[in-house]
C-alpha atoms as an extended CHARMM CRD file, in Angstrom:
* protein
*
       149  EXT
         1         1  UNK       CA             -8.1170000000      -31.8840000000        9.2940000000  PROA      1               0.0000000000
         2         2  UNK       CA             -4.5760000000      -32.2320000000       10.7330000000  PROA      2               0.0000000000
         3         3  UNK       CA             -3.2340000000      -30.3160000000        7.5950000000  PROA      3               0.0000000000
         4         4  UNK       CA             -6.1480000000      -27.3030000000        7.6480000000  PROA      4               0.0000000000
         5         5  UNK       CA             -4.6870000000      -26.8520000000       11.8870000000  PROA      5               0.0000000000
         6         6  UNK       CA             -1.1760000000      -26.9440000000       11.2210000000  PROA      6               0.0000000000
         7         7  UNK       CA             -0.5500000000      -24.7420000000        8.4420000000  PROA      7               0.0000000000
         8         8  UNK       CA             -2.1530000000      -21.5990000000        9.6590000000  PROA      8               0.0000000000
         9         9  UNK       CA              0.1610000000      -22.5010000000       13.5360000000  PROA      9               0.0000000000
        10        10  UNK       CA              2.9780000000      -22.6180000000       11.2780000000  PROA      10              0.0000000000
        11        11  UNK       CA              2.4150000000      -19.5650000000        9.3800000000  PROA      11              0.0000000000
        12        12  UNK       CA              1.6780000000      -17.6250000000       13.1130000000  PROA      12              0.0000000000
        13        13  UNK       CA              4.9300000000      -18.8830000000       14.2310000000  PROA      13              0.0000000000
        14        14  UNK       CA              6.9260000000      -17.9660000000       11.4420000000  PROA      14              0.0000000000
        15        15  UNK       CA              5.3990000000      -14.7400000000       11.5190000000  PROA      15              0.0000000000
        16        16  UNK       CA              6.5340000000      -14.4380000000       15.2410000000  PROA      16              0.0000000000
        17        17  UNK       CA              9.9340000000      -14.6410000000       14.7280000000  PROA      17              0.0000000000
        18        18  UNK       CA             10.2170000000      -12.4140000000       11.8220000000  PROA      18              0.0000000000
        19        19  UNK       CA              8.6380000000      -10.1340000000       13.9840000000  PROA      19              0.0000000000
        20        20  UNK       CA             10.7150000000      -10.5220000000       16.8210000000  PROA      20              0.0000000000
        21        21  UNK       CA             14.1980000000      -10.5430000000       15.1620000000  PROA      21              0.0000000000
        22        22  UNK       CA             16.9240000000       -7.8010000000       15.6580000000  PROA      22              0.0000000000
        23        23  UNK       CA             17.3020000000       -5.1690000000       13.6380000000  PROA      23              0.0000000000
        24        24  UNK       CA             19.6320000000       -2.1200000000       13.1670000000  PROA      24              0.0000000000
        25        25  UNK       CA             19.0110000000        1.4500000000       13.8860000000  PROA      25              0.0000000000
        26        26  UNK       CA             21.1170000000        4.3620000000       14.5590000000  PROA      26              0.0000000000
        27        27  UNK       CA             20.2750000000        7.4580000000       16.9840000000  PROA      27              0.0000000000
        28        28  UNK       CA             19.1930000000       10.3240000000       14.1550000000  PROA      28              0.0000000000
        29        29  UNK       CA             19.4750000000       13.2640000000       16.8040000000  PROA      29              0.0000000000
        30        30  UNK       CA             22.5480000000       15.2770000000       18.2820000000  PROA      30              0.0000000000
        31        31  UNK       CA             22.0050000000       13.6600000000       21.3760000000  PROA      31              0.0000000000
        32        32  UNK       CA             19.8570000000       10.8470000000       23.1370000000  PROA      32              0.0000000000
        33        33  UNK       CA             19.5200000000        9.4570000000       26.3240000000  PROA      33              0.0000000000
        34        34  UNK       CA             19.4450000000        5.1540000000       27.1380000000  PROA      34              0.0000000000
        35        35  UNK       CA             17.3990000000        4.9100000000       29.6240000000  PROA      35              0.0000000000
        36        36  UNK       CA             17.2930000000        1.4270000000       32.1330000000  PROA      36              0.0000000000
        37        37  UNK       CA             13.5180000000        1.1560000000       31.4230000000  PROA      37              0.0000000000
        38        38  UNK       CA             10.7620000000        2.3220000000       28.5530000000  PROA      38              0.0000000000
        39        39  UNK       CA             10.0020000000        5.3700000000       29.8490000000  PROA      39              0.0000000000
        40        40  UNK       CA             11.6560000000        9.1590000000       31.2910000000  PROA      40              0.0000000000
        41        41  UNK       CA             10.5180000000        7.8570000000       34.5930000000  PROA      41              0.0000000000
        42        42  UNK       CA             13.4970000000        5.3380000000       34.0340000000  PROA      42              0.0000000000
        43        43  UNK       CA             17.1830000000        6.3290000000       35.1790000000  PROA      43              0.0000000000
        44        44  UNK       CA             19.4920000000        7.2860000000       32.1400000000  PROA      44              0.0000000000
        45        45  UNK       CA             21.9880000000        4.7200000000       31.7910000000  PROA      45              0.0000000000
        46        46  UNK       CA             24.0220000000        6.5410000000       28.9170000000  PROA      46              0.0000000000
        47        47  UNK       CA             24.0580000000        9.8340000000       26.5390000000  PROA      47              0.0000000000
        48        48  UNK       CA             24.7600000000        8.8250000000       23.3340000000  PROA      48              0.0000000000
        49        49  UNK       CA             24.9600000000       11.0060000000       19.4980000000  PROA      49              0.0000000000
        50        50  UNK       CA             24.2100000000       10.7340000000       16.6470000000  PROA      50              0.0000000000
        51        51  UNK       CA             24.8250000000        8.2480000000       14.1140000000  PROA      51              0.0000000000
        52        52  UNK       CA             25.5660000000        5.7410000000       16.9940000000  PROA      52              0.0000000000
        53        53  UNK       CA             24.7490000000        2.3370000000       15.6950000000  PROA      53              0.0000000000
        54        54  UNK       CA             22.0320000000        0.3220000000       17.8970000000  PROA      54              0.0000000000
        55        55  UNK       CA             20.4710000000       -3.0980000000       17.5620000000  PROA      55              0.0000000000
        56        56  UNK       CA             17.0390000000       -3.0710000000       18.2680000000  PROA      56              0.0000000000
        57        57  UNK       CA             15.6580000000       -6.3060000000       20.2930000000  PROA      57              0.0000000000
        58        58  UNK       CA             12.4290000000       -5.2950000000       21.4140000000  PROA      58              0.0000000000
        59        59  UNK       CA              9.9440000000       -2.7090000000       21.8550000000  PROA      59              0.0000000000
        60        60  UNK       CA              7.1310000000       -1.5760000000       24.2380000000  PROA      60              0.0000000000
        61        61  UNK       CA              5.0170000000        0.9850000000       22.8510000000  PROA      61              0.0000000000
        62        62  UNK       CA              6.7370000000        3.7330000000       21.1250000000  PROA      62              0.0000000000
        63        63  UNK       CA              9.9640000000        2.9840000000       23.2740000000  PROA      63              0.0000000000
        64        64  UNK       CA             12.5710000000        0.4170000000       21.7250000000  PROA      64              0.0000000000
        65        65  UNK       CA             15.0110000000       -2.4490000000       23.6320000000  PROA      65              0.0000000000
        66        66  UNK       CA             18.3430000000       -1.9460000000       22.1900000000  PROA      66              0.0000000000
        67        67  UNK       CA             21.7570000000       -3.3190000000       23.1330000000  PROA      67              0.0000000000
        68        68  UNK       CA             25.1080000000       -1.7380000000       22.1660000000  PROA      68              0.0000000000
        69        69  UNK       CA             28.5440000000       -2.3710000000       21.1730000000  PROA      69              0.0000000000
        70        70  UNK       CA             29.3580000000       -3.4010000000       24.5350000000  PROA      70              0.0000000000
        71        71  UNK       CA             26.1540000000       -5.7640000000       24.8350000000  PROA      71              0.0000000000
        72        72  UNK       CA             24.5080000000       -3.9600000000       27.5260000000  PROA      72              0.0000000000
        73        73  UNK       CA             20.9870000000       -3.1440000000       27.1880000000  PROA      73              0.0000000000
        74        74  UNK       CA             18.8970000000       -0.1210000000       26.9460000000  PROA      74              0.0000000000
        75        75  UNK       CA             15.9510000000        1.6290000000       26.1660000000  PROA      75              0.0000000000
        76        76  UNK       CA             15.1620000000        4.8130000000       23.7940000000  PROA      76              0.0000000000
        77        77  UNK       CA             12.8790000000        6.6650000000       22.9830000000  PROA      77              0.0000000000
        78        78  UNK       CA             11.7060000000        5.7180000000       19.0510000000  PROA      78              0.0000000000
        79        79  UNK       CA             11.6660000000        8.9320000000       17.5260000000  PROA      79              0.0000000000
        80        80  UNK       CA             14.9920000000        9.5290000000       18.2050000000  PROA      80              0.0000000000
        81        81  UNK       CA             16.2780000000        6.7890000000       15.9300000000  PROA      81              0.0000000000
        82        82  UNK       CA             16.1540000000        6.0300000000       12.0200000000  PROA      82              0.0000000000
        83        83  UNK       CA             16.5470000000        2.7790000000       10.5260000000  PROA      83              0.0000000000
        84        84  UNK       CA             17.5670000000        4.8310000000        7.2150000000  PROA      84              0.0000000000
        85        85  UNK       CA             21.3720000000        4.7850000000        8.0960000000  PROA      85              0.0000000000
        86        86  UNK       CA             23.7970000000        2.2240000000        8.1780000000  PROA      86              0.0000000000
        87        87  UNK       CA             25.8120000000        3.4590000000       11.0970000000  PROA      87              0.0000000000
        88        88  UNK       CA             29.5430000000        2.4220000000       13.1010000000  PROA      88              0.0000000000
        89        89  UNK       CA             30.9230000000        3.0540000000       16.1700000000  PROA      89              0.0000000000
        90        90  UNK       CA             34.6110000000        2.4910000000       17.5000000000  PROA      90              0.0000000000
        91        91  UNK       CA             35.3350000000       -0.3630000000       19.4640000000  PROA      91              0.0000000000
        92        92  UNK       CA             38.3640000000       -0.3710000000       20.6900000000  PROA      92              0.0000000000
        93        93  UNK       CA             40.3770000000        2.4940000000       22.9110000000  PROA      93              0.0000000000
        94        94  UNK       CA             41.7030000000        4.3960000000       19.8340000000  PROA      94              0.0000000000
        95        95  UNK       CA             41.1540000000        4.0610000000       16.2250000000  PROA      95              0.0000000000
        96        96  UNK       CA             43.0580000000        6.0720000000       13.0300000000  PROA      96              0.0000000000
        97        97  UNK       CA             41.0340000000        7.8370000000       10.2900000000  PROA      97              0.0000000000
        98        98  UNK       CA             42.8650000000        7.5520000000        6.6730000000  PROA      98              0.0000000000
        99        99  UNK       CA             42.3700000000        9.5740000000        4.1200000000  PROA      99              0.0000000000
       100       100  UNK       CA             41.6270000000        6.4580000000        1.9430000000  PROA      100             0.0000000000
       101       101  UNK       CA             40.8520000000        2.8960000000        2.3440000000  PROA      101             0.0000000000
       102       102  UNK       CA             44.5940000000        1.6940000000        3.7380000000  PROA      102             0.0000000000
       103       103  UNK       CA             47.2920000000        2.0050000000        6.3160000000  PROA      103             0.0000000000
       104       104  UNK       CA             49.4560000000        3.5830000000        2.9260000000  PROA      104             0.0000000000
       105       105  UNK       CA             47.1040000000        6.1550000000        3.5350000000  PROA      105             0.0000000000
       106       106  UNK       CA             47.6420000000        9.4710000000        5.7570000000  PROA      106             0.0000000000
       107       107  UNK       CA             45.7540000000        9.5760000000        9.0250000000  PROA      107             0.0000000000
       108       108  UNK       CA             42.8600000000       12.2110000000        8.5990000000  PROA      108             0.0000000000
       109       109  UNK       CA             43.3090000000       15.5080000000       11.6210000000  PROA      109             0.0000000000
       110       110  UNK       CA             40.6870000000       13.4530000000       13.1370000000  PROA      110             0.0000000000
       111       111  UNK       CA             43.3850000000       10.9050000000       14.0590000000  PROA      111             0.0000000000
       112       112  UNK       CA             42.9630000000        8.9050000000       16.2060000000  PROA      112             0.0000000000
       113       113  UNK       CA             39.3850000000        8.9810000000       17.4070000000  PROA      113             0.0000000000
       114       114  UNK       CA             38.2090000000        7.0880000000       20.6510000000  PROA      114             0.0000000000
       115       115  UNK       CA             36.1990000000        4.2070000000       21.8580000000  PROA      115             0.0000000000
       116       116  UNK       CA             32.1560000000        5.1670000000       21.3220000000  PROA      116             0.0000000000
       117       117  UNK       CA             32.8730000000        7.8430000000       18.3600000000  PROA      117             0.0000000000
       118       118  UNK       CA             30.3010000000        7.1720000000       16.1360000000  PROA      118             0.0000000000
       119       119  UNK       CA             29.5810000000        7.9770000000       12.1320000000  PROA      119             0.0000000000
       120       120  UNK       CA             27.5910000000        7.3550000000        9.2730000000  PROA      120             0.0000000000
       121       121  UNK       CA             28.5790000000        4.8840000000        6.7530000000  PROA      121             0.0000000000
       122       122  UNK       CA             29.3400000000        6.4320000000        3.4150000000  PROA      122             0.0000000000
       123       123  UNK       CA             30.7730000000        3.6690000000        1.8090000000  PROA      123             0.0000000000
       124       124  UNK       CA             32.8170000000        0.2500000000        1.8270000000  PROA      124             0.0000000000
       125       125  UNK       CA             35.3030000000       -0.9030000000        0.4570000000  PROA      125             0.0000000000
       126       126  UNK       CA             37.2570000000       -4.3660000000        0.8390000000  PROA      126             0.0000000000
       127       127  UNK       CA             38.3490000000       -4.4700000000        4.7210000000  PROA      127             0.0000000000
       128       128  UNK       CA             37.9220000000       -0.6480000000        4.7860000000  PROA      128             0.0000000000
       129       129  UNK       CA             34.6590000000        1.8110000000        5.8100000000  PROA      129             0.0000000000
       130       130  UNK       CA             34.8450000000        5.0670000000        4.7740000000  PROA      130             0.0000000000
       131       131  UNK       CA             32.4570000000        6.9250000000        7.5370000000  PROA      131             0.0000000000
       132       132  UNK       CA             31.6490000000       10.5610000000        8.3370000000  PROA      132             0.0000000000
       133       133  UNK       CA             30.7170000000       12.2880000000       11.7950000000  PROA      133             0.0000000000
       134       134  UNK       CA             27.8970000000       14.6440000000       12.8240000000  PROA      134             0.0000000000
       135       135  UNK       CA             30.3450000000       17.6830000000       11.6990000000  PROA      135             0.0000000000
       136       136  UNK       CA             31.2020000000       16.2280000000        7.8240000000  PROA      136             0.0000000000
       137       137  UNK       CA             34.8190000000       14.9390000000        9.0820000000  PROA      137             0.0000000000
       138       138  UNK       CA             34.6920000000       11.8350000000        6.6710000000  PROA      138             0.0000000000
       139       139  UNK       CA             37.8360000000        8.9210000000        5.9050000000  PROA      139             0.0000000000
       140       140  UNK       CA             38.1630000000        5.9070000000        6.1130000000  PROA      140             0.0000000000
       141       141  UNK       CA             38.3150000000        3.2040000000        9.4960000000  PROA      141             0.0000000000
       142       142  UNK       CA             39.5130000000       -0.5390000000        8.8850000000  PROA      142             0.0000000000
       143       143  UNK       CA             36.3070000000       -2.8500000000        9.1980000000  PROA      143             0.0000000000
       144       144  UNK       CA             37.8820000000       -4.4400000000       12.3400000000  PROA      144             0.0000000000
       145       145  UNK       CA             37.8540000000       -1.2420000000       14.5190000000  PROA      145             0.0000000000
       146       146  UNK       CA             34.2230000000       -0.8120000000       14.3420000000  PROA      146             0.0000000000
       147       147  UNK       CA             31.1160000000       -2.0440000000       15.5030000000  PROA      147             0.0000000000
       148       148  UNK       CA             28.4240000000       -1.7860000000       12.3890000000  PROA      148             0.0000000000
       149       149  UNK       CA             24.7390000000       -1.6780000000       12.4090000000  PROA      149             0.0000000000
């Protein structure tokens, strides 16, 4: 009897936490606004764009809890994300753009792009990502300079 009660408890609670375990998601829209709460009624605690990278902790209805490269935590609004990117932002106060994967390379005329600029990930390679904004500027950021989702 023990056996027939435990199994199914077990099951339920492995379920939960599969259910309830981060995942990534990027904002999919030219603009979006992090609000404090689930909801427009709720101040806006920051404008993001697109392709910034989120991690999604939580969700109440069709909003979602997400925290950022900083930690802090927000909420936003579902349909403005996709979980179909893999997506970086910059972390630190200034970051170079090569125009391959290596300082040997030449910095890109994006050079050097600020904290919060975010991109799509195009590809990887070794300690290098090469990434691409909302306008098609693509090159390549070392690994350590961004914050991946």
């Amino acid at each position: 009897m023990t056996k027939k009660i435990v199994a199914p408890i077990a099951l339920m609670c492995a379920s939960l936490l599969i259910s309830g375990t981060a995942s990534a998601l990027c904002i999919g829209v030219p603009e979006a606004n992090l609000r404090q709460g689930p909801g427009t009624n709720h101040d806006k605690s920051w404008e993001v764009f697109k392709y910034m990278p989120l991690k999604k902790i939580g969700q109440e209805g069709k909003w979602y809890q997400v925290e950022d490269v900083d930690g802090d935590v927000h909420w936003v609004y579902s349909r403005l994300t996709t979980s179909g990117l893999r997506c970086a932002v910059v972390k630190v106060d200034k970051a170079n753009v090569r125009s391959g994967p290596g300082t040997n390379y030449s910095k890109s005329p994006l050079s050097p792009v600020d904290k919060y600029y975010s991109f799509k990930i195009i590809d990887t390679k070794g300690d290098w990502v090469k990434v691409q904004d909302e306008v098609f500027n693509d090159g390549w950021v070392a690994k350590s300079l961004l914050w991946t989702q």
